[in-house]
C-alpha positions as CSV (number, residue, x, y, z in Angstrom):
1,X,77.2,-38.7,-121.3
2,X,73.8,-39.4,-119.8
3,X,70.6,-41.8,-121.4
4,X,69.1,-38.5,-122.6
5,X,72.0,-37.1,-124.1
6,X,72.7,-40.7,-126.0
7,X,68.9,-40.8,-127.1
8,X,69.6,-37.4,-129.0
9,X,72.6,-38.5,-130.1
10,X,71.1,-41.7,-131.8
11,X,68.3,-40.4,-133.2
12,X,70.4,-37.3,-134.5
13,X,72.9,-40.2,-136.1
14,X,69.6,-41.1,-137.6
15,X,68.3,-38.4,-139.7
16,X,71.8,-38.1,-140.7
17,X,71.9,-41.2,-142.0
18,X,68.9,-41.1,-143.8
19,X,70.4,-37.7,-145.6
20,X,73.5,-39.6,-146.9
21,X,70.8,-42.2,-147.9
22,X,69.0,-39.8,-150.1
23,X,72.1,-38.1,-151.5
24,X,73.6,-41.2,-152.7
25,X,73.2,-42.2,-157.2
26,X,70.1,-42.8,-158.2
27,X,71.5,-46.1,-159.9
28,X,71.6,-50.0,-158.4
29,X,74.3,-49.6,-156.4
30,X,73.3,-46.0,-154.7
31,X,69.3,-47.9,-154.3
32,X,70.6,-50.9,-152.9
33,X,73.7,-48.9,-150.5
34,X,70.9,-46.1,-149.4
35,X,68.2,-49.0,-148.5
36,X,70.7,-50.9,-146.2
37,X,72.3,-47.5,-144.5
38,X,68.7,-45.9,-144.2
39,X,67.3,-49.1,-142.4
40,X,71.0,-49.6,-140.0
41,X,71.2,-46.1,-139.1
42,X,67.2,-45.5,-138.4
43,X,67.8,-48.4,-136.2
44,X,70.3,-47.5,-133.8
45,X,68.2,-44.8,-133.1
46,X,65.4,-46.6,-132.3
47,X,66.6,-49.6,-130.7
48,X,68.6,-47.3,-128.3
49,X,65.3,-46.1,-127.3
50,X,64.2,-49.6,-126.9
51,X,66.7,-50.3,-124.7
52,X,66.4,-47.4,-122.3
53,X,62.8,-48.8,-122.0
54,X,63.8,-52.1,-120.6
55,X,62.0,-54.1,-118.8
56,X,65.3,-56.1,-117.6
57,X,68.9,-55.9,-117.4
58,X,69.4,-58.7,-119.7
59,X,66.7,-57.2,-122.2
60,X,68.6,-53.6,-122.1
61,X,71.8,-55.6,-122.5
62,X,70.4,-57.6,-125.6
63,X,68.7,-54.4,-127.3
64,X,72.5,-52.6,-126.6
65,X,74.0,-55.4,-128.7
66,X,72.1,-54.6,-131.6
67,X,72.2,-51.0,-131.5
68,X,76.3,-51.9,-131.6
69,X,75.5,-54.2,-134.3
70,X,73.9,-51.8,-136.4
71,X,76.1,-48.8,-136.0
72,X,78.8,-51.0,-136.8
73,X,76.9,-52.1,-140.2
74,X,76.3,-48.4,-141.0
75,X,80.5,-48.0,-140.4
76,X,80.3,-50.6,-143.0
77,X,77.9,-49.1,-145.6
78,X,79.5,-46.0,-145.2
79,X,83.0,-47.8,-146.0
80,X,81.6,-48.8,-149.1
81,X,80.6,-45.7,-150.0
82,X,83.8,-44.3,-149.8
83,X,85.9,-46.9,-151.6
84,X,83.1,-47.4,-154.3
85,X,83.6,-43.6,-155.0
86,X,80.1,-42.9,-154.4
87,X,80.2,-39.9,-152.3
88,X,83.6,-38.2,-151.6
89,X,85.2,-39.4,-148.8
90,X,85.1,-35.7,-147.1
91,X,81.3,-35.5,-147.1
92,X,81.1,-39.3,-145.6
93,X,83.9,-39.3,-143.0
94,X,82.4,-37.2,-140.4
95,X,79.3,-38.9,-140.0
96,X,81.6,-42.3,-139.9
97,X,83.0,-41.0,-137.2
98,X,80.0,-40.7,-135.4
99,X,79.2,-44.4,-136.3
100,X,82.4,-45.5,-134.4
101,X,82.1,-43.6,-131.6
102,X,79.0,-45.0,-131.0
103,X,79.6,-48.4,-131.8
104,X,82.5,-47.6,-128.9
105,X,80.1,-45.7,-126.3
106,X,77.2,-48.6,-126.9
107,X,80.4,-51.5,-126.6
108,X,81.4,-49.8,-123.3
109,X,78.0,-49.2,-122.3
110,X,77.7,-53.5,-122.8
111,X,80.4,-54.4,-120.6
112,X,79.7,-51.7,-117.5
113,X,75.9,-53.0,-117.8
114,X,77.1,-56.8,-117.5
115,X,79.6,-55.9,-114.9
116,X,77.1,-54.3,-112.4
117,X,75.0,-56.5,-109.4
């Protein structure tokens, strides 16, 4: 998978995660859930992008950690989702999927970028 391919990939992740946001109950739970997953996933996008404009190998390593950090928060939103019976688990799982294979591309992507001179 190359940088461009990734950076469609994240921002795709995204606007998908923004959708679930906006499908979610229009009730505290479903406002509070939709906030936090809206914010994690827009971010992964976006700090992916960051990252691929670093000015350093430490800074691209740093912004990496927190696109895995945030993916790995939407795996948890999404989670909650499905075992607060907010959304049927069908509709949800695909795009959790997608959360932990990025959280697992972007981890990988960590250790080669530490391992190189």
């Amino acid at each position: 998978m190359t940088e461009n391919d990734l950076l469609h990939r994240t921002k795709a992740f995204a606007l998908r995660a923004m959708k679930l946001a906006d499908s979610l109950p229009k009730r505290a739970s479903g406002w509070s859930i939709a906030s936090q997953l809206c914010r994690a996933g827009t971010s992964v996008g976006a700090n992916y992008r960051a990252a691929c404009k670093g000015r350093s190998k430490a800074e691209f390593i740093a912004k990496l950690g927190i696109v895995e950090e945030e993916a790995d928060e939407c795996q948890f939103w999404m989670e909650m989702i499905i075992e607060g019976g907010l959304i049927k688990s069908n509709l949800v799982e695909p795009l959790l999927d997608e959360a932990r294979q990025i959280t697992a591309i972007i981890a990988a992507s960590k250790r080669t970028a530490r391992n190189r001179k």
